[in-house]
TIVO-419455 format. One record per atom (N, C-alpha, C, O): residue in one letter; x, y, z. Coordinates in steps of 0.1 Angstrom, whole numbers, plus 5000, padded with zeros to 4 digits. Layout:
AXYZ;...
END
This chain:
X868235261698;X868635401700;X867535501696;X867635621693;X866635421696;X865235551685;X865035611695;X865235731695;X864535551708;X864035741715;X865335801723;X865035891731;X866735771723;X867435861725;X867635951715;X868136061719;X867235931699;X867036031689;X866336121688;X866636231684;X864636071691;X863536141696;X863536261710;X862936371712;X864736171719;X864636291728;X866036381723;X865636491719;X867236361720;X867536491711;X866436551702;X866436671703;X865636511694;X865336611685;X863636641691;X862536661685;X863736641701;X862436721709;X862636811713;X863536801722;X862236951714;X862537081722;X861937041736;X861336931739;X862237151744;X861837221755;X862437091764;X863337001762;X861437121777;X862337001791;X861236961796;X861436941808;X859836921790;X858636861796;X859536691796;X860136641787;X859236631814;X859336481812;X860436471808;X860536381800;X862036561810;X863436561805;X863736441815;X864136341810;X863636441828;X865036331830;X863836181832;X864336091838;X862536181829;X861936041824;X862235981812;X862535871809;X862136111803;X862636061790;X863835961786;X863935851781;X865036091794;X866136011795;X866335871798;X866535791790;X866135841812;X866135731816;X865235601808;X865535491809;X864335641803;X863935541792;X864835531780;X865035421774;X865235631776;X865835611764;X867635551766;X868435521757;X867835561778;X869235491785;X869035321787;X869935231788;X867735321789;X867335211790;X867435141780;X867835031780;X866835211771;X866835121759;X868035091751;X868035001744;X869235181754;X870335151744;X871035021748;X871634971739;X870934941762;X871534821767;X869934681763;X870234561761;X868834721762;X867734621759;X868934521753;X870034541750;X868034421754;X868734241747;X868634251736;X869334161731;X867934331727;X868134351712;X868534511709;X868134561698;X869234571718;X870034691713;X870834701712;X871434591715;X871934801706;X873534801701;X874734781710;X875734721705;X874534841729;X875134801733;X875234661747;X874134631753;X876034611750;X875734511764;X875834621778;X876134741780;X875234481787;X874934471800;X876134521805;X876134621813;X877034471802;X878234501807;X879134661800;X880134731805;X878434681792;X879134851785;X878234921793;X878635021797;X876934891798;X875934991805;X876734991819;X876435081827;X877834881823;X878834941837;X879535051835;X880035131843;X879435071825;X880935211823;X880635321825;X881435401829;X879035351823;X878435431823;X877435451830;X876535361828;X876935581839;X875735651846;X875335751841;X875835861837;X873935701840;X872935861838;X872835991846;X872535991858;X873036091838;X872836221852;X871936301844;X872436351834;X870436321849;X869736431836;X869336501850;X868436471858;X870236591851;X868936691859;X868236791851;X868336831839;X867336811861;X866536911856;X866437091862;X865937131872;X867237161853;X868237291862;X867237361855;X866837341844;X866737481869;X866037541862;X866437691865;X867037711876;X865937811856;X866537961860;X867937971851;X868937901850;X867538101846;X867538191835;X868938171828;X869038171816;X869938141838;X871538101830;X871938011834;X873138001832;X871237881840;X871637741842;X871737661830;X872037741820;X871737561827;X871737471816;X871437371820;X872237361830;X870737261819;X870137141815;X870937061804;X871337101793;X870936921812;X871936831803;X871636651806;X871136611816;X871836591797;X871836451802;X873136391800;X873536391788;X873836351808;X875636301806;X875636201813;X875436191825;X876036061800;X876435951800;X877635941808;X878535921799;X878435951824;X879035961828;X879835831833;X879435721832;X881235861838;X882135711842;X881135721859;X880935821866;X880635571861;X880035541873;X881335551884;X880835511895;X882735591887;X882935601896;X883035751906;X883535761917;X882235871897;X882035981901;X880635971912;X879735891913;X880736091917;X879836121928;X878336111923;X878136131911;X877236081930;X875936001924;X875336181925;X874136181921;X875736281929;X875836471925;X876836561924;X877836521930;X877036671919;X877336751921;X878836781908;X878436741896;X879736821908;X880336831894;X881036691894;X881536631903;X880936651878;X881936551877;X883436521871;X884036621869;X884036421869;X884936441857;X885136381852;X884536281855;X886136371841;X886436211830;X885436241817;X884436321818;X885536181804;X885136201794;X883736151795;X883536051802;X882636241787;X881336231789;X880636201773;X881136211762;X879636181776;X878636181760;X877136251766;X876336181772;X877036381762;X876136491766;X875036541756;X875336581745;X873836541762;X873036631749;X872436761764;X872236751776;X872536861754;X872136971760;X870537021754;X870236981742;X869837081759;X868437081755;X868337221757;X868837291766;X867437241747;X866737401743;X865337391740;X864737291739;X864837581739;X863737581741;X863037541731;X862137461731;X863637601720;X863337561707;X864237521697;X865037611693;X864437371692;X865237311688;X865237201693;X864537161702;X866337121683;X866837021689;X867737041701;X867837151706;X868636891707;X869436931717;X871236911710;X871436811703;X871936981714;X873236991713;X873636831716;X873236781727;X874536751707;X875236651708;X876236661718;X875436651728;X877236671723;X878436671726;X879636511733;X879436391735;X880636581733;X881336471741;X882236601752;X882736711749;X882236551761;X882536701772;X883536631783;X883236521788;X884536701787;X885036651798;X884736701815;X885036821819;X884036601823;X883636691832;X884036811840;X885136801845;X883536911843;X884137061848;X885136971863;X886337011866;X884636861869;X885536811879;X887036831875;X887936851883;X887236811861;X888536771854;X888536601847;X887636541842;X889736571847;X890336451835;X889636331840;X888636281835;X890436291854;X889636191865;X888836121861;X887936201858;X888436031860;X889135901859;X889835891848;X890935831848;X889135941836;X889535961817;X890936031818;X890936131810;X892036031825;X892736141821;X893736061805;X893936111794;X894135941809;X894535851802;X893835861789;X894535901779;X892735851788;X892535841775;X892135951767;X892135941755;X891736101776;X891936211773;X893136261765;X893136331754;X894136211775;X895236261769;X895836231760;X896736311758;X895536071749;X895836051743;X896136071729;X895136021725;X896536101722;X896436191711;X895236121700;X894536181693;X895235971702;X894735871695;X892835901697;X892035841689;X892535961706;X891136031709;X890636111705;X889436101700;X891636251705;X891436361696;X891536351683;X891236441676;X891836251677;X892736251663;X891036181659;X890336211650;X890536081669;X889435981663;X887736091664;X886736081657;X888036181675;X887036281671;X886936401663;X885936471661;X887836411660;X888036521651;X887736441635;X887236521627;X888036301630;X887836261620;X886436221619;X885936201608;X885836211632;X884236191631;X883436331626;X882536331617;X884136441633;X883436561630;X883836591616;X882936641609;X885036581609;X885536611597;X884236511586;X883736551575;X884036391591;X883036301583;X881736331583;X881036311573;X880936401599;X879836451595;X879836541584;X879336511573;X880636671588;X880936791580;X880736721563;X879936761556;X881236671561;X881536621546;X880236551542;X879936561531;X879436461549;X878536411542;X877136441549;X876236371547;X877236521555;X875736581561;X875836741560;X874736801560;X877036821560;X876937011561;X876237051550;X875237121551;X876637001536;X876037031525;X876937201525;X876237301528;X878237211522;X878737301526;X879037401536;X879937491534;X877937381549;X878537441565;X878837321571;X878837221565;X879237341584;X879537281593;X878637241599;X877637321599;X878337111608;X877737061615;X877637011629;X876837001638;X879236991628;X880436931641;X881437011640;X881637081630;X882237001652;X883537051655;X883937001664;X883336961674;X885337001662;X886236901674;X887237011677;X887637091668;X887737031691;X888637071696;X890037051696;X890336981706;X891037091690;X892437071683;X893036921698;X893436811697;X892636991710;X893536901721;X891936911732;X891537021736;X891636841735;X890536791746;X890736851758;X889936911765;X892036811760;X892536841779;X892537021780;X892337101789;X893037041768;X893037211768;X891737241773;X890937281765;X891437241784;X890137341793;X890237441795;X889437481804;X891137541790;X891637661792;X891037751779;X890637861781;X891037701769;X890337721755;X888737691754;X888337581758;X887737821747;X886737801750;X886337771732;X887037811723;X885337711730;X884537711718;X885037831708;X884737951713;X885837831693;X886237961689;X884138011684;X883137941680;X884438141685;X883238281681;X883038201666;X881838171664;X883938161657;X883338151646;X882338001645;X881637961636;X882637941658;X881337801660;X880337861667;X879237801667;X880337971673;X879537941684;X878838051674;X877638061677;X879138121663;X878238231652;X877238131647;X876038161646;X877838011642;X877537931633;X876237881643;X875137891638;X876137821658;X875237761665;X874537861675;X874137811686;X874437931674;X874038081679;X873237991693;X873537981705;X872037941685;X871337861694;X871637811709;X871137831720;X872837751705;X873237691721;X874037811722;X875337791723;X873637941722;X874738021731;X874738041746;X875438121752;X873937961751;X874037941764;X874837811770;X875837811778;X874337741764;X875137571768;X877137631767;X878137601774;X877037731753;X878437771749;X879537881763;X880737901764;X878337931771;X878638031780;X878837971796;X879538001806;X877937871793;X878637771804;X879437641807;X879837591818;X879437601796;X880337481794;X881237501781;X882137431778;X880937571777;X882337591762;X883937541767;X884637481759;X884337561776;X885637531776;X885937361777;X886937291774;X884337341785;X884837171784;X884737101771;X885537021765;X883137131765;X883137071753;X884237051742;X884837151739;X884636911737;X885436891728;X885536801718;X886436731715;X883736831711;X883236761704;X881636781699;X880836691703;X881336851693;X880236871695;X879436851677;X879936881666;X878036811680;X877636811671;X876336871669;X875736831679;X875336971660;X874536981659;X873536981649;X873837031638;X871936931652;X871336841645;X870436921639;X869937021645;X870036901629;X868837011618;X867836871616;X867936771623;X866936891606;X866136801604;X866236681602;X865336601604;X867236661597;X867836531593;X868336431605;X869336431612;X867236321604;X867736241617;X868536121614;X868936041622;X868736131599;X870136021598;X871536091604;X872536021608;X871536201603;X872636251602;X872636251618;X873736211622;X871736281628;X871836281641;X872136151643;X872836141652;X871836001636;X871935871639;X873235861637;X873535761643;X874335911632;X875335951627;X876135961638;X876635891646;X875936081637;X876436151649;X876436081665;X877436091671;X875336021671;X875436011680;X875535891682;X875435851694;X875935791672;X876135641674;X877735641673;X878435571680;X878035721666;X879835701663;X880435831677;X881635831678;X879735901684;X880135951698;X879935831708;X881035811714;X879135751711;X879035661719;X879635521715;X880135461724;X879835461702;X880635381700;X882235411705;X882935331712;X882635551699;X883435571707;X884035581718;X885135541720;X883135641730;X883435661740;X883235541749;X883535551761;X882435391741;X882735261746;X883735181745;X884035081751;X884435261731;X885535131727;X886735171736;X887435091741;X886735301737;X887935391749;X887835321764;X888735301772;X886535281764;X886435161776;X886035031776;X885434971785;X886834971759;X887134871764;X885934771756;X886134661750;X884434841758;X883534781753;X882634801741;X882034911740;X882234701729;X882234701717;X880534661714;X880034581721;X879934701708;X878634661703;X878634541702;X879634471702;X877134471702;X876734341701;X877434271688;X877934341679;X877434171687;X877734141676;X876634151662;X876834171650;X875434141670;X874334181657;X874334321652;X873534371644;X875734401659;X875834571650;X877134561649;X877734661645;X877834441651;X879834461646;X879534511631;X879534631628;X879234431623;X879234481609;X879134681609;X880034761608;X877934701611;X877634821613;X878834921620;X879535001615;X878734891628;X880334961638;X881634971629;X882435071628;X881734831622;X883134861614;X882334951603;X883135041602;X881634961597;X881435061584;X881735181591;X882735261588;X880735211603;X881035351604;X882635421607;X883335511603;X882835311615;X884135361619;X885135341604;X886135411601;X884735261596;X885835281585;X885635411573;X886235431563;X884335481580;X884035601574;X884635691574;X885135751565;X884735721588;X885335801594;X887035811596;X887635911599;X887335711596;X888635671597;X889335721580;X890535731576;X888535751576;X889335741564;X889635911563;X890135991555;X889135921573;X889436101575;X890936121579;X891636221578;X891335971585;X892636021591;X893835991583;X894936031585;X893335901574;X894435901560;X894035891547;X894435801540;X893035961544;X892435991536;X893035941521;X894235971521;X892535891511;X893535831500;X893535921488;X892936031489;X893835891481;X894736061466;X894735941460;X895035841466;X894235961446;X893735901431;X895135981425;X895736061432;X895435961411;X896435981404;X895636091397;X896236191393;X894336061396;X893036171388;X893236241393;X893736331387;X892936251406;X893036401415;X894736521417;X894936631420;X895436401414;X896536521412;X896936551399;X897536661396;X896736441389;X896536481377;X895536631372;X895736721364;X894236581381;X893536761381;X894136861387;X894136971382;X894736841397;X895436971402;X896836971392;X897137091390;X897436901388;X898836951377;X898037061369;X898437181370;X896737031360;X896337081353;X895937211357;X896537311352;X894937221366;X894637331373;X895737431378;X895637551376;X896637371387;X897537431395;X899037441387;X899737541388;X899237341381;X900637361373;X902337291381;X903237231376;X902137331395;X903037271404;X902337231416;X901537291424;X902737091415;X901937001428;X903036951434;X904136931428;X902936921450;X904236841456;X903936721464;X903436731476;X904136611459;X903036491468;X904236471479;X905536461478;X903436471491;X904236451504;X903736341513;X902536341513;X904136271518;X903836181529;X904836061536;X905936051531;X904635991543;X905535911550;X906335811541;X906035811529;X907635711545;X908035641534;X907235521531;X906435481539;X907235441519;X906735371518;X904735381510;X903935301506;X904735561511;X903335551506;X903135561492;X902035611486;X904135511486;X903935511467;X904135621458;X903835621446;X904935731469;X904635901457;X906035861448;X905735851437;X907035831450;X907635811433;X907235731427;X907135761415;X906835621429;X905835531419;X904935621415;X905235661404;X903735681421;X902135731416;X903035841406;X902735831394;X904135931411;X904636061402;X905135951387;X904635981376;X906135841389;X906735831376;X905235771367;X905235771355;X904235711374;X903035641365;X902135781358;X901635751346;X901835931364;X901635981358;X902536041348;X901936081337;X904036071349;X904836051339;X904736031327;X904536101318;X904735871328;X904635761319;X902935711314;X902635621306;X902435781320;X900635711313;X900335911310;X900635981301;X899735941319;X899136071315;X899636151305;X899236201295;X900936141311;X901636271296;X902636231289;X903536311284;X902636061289;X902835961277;X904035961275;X904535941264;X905036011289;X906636021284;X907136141284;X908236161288;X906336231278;X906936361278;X907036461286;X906336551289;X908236431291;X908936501303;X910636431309;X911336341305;X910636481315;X912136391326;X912036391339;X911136461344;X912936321345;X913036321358;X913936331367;X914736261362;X914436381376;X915136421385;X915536421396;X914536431403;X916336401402;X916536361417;X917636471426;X918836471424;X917036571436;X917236641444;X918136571458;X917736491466;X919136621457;X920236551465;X920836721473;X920536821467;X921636721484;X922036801490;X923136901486;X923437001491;X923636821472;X924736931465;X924236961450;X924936941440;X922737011449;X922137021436;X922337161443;X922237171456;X922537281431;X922737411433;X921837491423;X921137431415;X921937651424;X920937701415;X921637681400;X920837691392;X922737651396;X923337641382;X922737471379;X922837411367;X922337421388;X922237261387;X920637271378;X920237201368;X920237371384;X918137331380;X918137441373;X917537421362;X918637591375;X918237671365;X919137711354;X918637751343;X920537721356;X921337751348;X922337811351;X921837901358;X923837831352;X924737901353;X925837861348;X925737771340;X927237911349;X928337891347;X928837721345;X928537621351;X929537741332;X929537571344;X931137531333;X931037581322;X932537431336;X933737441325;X933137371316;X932337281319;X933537411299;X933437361292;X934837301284;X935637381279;X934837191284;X936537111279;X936737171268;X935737191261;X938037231262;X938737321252;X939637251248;X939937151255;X940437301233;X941337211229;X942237281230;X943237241223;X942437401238;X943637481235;X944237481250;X943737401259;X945337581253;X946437511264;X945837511278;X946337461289;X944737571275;X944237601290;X943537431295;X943737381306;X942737391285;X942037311282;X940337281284;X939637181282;X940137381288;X938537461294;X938037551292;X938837601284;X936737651293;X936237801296;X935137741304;X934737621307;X934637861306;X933237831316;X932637911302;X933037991293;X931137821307;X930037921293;X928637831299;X928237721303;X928337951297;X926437921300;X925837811301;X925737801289;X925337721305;X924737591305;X923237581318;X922937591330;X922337561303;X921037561309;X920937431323;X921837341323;X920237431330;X919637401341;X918637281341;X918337271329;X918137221345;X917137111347;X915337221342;X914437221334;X915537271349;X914437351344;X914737441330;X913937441321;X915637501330;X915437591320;X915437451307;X915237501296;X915737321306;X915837231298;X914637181294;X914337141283;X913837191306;X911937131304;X911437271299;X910437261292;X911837391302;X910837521299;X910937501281;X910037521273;X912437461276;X912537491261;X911837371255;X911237381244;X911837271262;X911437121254;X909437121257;X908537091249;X909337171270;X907637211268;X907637331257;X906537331252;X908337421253;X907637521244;X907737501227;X907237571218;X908537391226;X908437321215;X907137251211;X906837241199;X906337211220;X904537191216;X904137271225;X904737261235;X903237361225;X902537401237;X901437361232;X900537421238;X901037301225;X899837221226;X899437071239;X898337031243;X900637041240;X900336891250;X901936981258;X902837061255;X901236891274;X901636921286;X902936851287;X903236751282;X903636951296;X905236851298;X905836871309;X905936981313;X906336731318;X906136751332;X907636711334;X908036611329;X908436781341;X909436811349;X908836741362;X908036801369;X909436591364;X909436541382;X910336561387;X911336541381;X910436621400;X911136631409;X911336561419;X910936621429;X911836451423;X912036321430;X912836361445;X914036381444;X911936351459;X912936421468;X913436541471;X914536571475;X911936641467;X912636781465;X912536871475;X912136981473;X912936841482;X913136891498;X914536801504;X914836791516;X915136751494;X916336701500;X917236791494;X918436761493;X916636891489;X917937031487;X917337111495;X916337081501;X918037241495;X917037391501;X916637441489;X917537461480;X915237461487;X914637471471;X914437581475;X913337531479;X914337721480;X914437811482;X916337871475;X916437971468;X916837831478;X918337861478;X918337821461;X918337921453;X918137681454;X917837621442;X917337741433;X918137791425;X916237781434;X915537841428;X915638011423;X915338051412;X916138091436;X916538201435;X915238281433;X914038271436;X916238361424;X914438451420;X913938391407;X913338471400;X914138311405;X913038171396;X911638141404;X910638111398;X911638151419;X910438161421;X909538261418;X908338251423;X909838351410;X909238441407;X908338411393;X907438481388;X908938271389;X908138251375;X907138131384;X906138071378;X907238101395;X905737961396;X904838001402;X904537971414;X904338091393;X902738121396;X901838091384;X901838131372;X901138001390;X900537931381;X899338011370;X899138001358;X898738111380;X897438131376;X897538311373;X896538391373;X898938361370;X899638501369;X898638581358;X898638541346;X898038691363;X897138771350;X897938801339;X897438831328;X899538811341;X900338871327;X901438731326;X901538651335;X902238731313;X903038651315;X904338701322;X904438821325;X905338601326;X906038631337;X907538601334;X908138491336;X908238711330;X909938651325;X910738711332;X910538831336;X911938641337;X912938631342;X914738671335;X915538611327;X914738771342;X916538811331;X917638761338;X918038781349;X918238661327;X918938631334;X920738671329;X921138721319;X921638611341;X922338691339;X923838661329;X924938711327;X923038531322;X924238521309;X922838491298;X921538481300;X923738491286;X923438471275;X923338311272;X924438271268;X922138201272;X921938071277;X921738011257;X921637891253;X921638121249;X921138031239;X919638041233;X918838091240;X919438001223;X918337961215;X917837861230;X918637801236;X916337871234;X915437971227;X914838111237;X913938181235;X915838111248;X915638251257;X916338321262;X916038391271;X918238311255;X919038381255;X919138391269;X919538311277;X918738591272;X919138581288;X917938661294;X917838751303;X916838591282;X915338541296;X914438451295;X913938391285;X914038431313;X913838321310;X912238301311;X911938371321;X910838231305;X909538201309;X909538121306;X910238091296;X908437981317;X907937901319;X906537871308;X905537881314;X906537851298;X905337841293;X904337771302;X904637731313;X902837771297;X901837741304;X901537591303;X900637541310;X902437521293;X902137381293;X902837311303;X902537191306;X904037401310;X905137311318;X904737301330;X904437391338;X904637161331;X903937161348;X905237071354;X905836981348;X905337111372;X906337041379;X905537001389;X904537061393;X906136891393;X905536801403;X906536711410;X907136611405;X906836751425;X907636681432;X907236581440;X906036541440;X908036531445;X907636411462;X908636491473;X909536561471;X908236461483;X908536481498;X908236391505;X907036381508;X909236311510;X909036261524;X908936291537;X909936311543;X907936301543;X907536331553;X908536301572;X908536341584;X909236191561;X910136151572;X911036161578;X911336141590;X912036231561;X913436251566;X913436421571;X912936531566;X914336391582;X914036491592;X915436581592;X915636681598;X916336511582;X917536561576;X917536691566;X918336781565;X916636661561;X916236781549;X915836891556;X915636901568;X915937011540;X915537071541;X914137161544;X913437151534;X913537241553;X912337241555;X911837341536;X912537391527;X910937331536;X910437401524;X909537521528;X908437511534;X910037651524;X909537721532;X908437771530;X907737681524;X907637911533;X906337941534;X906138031519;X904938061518;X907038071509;X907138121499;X907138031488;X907238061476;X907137921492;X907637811482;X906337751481;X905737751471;X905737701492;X904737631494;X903437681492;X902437621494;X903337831487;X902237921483;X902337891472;X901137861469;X903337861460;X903437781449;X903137711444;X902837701432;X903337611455;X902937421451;X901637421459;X901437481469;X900937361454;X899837281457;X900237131464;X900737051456;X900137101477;X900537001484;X899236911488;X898236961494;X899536771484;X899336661485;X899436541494;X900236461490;X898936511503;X899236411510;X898636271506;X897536231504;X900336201506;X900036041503;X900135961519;X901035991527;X899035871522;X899035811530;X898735671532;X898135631523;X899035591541;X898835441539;X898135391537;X897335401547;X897535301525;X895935271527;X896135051525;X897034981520;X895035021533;X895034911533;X894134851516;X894334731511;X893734901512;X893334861499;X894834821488;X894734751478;X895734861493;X896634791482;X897434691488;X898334631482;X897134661504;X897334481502;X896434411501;X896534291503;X895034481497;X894134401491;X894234361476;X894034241472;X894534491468;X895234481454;X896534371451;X896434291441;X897534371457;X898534301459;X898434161463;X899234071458;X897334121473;X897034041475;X897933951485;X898233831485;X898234081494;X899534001502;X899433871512;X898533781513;X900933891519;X900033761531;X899533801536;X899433921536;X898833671546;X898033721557;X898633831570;X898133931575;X899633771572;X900633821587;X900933941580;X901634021588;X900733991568;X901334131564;X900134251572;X900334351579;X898734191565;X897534241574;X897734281585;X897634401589;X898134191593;X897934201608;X898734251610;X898634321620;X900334261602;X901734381608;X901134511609;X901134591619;X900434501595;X900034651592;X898634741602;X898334861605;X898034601603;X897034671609;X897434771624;X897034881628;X898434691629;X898834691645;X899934801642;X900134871652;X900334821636;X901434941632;X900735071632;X901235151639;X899235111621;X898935221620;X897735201632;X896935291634;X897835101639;X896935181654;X897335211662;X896735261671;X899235181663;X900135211675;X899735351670;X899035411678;X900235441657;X900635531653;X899135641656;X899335761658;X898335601656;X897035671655;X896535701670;X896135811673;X896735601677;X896535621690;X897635711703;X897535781713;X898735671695;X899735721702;X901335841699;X902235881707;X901035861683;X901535951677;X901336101678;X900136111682;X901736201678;X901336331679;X901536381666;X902436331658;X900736501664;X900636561648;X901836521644;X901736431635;X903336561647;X904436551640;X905036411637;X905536391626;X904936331645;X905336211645;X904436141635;X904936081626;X903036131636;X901936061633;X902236081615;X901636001607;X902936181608;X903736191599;X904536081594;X904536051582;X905236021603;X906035911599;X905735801597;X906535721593;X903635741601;X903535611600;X904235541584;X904235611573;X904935381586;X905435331575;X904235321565;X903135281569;X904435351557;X903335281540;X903435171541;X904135101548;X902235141527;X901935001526;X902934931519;X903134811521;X903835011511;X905034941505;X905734841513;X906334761506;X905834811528;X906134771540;X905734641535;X906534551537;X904434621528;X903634531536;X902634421523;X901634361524;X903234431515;X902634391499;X903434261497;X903334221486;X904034191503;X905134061501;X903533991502;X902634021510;X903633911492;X902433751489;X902833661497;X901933601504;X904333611498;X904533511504;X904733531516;X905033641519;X904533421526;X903933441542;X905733421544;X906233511549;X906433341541;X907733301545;X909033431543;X910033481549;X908333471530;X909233611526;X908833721535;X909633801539;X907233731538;X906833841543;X907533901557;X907834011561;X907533731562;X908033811574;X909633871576;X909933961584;X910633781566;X911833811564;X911733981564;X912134071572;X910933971551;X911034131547;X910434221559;X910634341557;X909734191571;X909634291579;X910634291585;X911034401589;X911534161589;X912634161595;X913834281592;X914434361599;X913734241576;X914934361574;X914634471568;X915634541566;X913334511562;X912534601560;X912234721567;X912634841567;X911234661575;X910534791586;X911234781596;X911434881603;X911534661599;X912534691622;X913734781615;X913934881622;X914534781604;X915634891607;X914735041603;X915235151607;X914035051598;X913435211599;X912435201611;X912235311615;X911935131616;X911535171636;X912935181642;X913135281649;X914235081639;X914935121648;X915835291644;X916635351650;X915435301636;X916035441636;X915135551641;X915535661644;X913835511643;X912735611647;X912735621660;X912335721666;X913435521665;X913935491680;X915035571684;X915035651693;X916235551677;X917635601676;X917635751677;X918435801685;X916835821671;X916635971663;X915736011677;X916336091683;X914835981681;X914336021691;X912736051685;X911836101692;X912736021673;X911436071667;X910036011670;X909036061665;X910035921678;X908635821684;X908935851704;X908235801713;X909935931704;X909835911720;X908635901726;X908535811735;X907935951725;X906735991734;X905935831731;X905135801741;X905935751723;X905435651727;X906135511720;X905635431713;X907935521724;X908535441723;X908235301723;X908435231713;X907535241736;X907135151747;X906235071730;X906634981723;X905535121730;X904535041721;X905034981707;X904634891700;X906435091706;X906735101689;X907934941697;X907734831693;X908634961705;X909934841711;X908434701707;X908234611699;X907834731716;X906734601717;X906434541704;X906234421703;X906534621695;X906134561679;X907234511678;X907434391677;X907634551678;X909234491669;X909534411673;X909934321665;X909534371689;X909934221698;X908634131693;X908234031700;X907934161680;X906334071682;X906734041667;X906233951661;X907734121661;X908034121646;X909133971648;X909033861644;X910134031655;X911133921657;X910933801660;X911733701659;X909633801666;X909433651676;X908333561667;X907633471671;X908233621652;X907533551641;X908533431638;X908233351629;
END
């Protein structure tokens, strides 16, 4: 791949489409990354366009397009300038989808370039941007947003003629690891979409990168890291699909970080505002009536008094499921006390007389921190709205294969799992791609139990994902598992 790096990071168009063709040549050589047979997928097109608002390009194109003129189907493009390097891209041809529309359209495409560009950004921007991926590929209707094309000023020409197709782009500064980066994990990709995979003398290689980048798409959360945000932030809400460990991770910080001190709670659909903050509620009497109502503190107003008894150490109110009430409705104007980072302090009057130690008002001291879970899945709940969620600091827990490495599960748990989160990645759409199952699924040691347990484990929550309508769009693949689960 060295002089297709050399010819990106060369200016001007002296010897542009010789260059190319040497350096196309070289990526299939008998000791290069890809085969004989991946160099079928693809044709070279470098023309050489000349005059004042043309653009010049070299695009790795699908060989069953025309040997001139516009093409279409997914591409891997460097654009060249006068001074500079040349613009990366992955571009769909102005022809349209053709032949690529299939894999264009996949959601599993967009989702794998956008985590490429999210991985440059992070370990090559050095706080700017580098790459940018296009929210949806097929959208050719949508051109490059002003605030990339401010950022690459440079290609504002390549941007004025092809912006709407580009849907992936990367650009290269001095650093030619980071171009090696960049333009090995665009063309690995746009081989594996067809089927074909690097030599085996670069498998090793190929899986690193891609497990680099991949980890963009379910990125993993430390107990440290929300333990820093409790601290910092005061109210965190870990959210993610079932099975990804947020009441376990919440009750371990619980119980290790703040050593017990606190309680826990469980949000069900008939928890009310007298339930969490305080109201009316009968109290049993000895006299003929046999009752009165009288004030009775709340789940919170219970943690605000037991945190202000030390405010020296922290005290954590969990909220287990807390989107299985309407926590807007819950809360009232109590949300008026969760602001974490408030320049004055912040009290609430309320409307009985509750007792030692805030009568009828109420503040949150600064040691009391809340921290919920949300499932991502149930589609029954309540949504949490946009006033609530300025509050909490949100969290996403997601499936990671490192804890049936920890766990040390079976083997066949591996392979459920693996084949499960690539149905979901390839074929899920933002909303859905929400519901992949966790690793909780998939931690059984024994090979005999494991499979039981997928039996009655994960097929009845696919078959409800089926039932509900919530995987329609790529039912076909989710049925296919399940008939591959049963026929263990």
């Amino acid at each position: 791949m060295k002089q297709l790096i050399d010819v990106i990071h060369q200016s001007g168009l002296d010897n542009w489409q010789s260059r190319n063709e040497l350096a196309f040549k070289e990526l299939f050589a008998s000791n290069s990354r890809y085969t004989e047979r991946a160099k079928e997928k693809v044709t070279l097109r470098a023309p050489l366009i000349q005059g004042e608002k043309n653009v010049s390009f070299a695009a790795y194109i699908h060989p069953d397009n025309p040997d001139s003129g516009a093409y279409g189907g997914m591409s891997f493009v460097i654009f060249p300038i006068e001074k500079g390097p040349c613009l990366v891209a992955l571009v769909i041809g102005t022809q349209g989808l053709s032949p690529d529309e299939e894999i264009l359209a996949r959601p599993g495409h967009a989702r794998k370039v956008k985590a490429i560009c999210s991985w440059l950004n992070k370990k090559h921007g050095k706080g700017k941007i580098v790459a940018w991926a296009k929210q949806d590929p097929v959208r050719i209707d949508s051109n490059v947003p002003d605030i990339v094309k401010e950022q690459f000023s440079a290609y504002s020409a390549v941007f004025e003629r092809y912006g709407n197709v580009l849907y992936g782009i990367f650009a290269p500064n001095n650093n030619k690891d980071a171009t090696i980066d960049a333009t090995t994990a665009f063309l690995d990709l746009m081989f594996e979409e067809r089927g074909q995979y690097p030599r085996a003398a670069f498998k090793t290689d190929s899986a690193h990168l891609r497990s680099q980048y991949f980890s963009f798409l379910m990125p993993d959360t430390s107990e440290e890291y929300v333990l820093d945000l409790l601290n910092k932030r005061r109210f965190v809400i870990l959210e993610g699909p079932p099975g990804t460990g947020k009441t376990r991770m919440a009750l371990r910080i619980l119980n290790r970080a703040y050593k017990g001190k606190g309680f826990a709670v469980q949000f069900h659909p008939n928890i009310t505002y007298e339930n969490f903050v305080g109201g009316l509620a009968p109290l049993q009497t000895a006299d003929a009536v046999g009752f009165k109502f009288a004030a009775q503190k709340g789940f919170l107003m219970k943690a605000a008094e037991e945190a202000s008894k030390n405010t020296s150490k922290s005290y954590l109110l969990l909220i287990d499921e807390i989107n299985r009430a309407d926590l807007s409705k819950i809360l009232g104007e109590a949300i008026y006390l969760l602001e974490a980072n408030s320049e004055e302090e912040r009290e609430l009057e309320l409307p009985y007389d509750f007792g030692e130690p805030f009568f009828n008002k109420l503040k949150l001291p600064n040691n009391l921190h809340i921290l919920g879970t949300m499932n991502s899945a149930d589609r029954s709940i309540a949504i949490v709205d946009v006033a609530v969620r300025r509050r909490f600091a949100f969290v996403k827990l997601w499936p990671q294969l490192k804890v049936l490495e920890e766990t040390k599960a079976a083997e066949i748990m591996y392979t459920a799992f693996e084949k499960i989160i690539s149905i979901f990645v390839e074929y899920a759409g933002d909303e859905s791609f929400n519901l992949v199952p966790g690793h909780s699924y998939f931690i059984e040691k024994d090979q005999a139990t494991a499979i039981q347990y997928l039996k009655v484990n994960l097929i009845p929550l696919l078959e409800e994902y089926l039932a509900q309508g919530y995987v329609a769009s790529f039912s076909e693949p989710i049925r296919a598992y399940v008939q591959w689960i049963e026929g263990l």
